[in-house]
matplotlib code that plots the C-alpha trace (Angstrom):
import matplotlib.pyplot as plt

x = [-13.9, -17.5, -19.8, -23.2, -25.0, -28.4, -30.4, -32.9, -36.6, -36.6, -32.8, -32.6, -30.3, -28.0, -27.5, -26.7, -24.5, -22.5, -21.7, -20.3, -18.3, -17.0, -15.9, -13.8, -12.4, -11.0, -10.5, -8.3, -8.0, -11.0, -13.1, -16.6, -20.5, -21.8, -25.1, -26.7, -29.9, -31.0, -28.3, -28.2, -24.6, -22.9, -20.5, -21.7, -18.5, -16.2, -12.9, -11.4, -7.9, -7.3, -7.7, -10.9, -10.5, -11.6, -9.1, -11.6, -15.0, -17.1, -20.1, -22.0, -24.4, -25.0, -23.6, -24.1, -20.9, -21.2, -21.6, -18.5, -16.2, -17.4, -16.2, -12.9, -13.0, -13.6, -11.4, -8.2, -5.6, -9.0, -9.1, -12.7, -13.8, -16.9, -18.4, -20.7, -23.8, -22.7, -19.6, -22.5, -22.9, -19.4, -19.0, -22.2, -20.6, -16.9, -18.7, -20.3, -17.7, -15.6, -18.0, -18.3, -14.5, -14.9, -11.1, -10.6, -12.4, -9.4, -8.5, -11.3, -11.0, -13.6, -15.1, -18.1, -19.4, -21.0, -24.6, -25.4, -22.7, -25.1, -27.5, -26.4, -25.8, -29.1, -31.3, -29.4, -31.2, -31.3, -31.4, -28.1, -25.7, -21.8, -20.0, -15.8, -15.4, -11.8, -10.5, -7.6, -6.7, -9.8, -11.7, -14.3, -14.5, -17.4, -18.7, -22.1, -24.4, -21.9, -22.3, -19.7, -19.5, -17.4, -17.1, -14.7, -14.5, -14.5, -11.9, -12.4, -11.1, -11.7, -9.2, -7.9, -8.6, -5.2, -5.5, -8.9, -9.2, -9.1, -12.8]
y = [-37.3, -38.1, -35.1, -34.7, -31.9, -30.3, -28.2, -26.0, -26.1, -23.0, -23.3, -23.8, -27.0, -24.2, -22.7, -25.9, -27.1, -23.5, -24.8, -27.8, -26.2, -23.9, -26.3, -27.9, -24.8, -23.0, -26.1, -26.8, -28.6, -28.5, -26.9, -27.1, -25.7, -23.1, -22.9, -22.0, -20.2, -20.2, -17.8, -14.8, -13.3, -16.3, -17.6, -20.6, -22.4, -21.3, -23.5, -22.3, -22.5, -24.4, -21.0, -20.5, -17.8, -18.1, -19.1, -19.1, -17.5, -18.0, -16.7, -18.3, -16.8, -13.2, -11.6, -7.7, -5.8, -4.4, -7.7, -9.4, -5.7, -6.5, -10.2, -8.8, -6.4, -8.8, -12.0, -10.3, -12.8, -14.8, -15.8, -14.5, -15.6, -15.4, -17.9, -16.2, -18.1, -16.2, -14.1, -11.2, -10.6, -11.1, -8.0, -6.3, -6.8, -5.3, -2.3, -2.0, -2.2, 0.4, 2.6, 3.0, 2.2, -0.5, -1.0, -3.4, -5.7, -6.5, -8.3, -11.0, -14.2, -13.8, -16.4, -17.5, -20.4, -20.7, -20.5, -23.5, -25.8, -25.5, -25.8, -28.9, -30.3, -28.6, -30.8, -33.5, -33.4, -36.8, -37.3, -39.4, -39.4, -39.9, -37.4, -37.1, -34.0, -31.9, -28.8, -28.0, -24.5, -22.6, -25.5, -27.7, -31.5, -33.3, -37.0, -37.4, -40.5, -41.5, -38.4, -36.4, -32.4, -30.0, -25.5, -23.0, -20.8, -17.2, -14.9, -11.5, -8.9, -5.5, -2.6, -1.4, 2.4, 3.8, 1.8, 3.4, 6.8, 9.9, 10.9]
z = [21.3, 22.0, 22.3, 24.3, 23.0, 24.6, 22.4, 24.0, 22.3, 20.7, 19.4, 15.4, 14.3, 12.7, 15.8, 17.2, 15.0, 15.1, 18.8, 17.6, 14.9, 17.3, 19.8, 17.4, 16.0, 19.2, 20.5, 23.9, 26.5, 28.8, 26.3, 26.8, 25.8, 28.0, 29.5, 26.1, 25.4, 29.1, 29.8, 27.4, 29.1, 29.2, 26.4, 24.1, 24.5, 27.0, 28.5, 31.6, 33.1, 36.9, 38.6, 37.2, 35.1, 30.8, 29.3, 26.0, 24.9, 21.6, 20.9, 17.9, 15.4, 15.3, 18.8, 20.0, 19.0, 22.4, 24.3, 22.5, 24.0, 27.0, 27.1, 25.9, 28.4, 31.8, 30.6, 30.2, 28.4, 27.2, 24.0, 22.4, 19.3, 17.6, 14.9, 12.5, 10.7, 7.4, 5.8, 5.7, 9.5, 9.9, 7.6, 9.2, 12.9, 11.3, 9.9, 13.1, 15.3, 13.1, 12.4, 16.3, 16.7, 19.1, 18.4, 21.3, 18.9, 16.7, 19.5, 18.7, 16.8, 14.2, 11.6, 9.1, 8.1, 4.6, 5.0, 2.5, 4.3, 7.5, 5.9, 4.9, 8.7, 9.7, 8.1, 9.9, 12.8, 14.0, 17.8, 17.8, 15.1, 14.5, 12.7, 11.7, 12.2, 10.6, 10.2, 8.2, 7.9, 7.1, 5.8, 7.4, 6.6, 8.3, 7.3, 8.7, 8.1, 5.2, 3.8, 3.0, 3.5, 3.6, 3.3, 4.3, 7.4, 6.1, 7.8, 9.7, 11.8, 13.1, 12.2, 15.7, 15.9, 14.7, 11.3, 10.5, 8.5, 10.5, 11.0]

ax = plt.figure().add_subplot(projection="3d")
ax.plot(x, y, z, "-o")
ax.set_aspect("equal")
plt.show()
């Protein structure tokens, strides 16, 4: 697969290359990058079915609690996911959303990169560049410039509201 990937001026290569990981890790069919910085509401990748409806939604980096209910919310049988620049706002947007008990958010997909694996492929910035790019259960492999890196994607959910303690 061949990817073409815009990055806005005032987007970080981290940020960048969280779209790209998440591409390839909800990846399906028809799969594609949203519109990106120039459109706060809209998803950062996205893939929609024939009909038009989403058939997928990922938000990278550190998303609103709120904003990520709401895409669960209006893209009923969607798949949302979110990719996380780091295992500690994953944990910060779980204690979040069940603190508030955003239940619905255990419906989510949620994931972390390791912050020293991006940045790793953040100070690859070049303007064109070939990458391998392979993921095998909750580990990345990436070969990039004949370099070879790799990390793991940290795991998360949110405890629907009837598993959390009574308040």
């Amino acid at each position: 697969m061949a990817l073409k990937v815009a990055r806005h001026p005032s987007e970080t290569m981290e940020r960048v290359w969280l779209r790209i990981l998440a591409l390839a890790w909800q990846w399906e069919e028809g799969i594609r990058f949203g519109p990106g910085l120039c459109d706060a509401e809209a998803p950062d990748v996205l893939a929609t079915r024939p009909d038009g409806t989403p058939s997928v939604l990922v938000r990278v980096g550190r998303p609103d609690a709120d904003r990520v209910a709401r895409d669960l919310a209006r893209s009923a049988g969607a798949r949302v996911a979110v990719l996380f620049d780091g295992p500690r706002w994953m944990s910060a947007f779980v204690a979040e959303a069940e603190g508030r008990r955003l239940g619905r958010l255990a419906e989510a997909h949620l994931a972390a990169v390791d912050p020293p694996f991006l940045a790793a492929l953040a100070g690859k910035d070049d303007r064109r560049c070939g990458c391998d790019l392979t993921l095998v259960g909750d580990h990345v492999y990436l070969t990039l410039g004949g370099e070879s890196l790799d990390g793991p994607l940290h795991r998360g959910s949110v405890r629907a509201n009837d598993a959390l303690p009574a308040r």
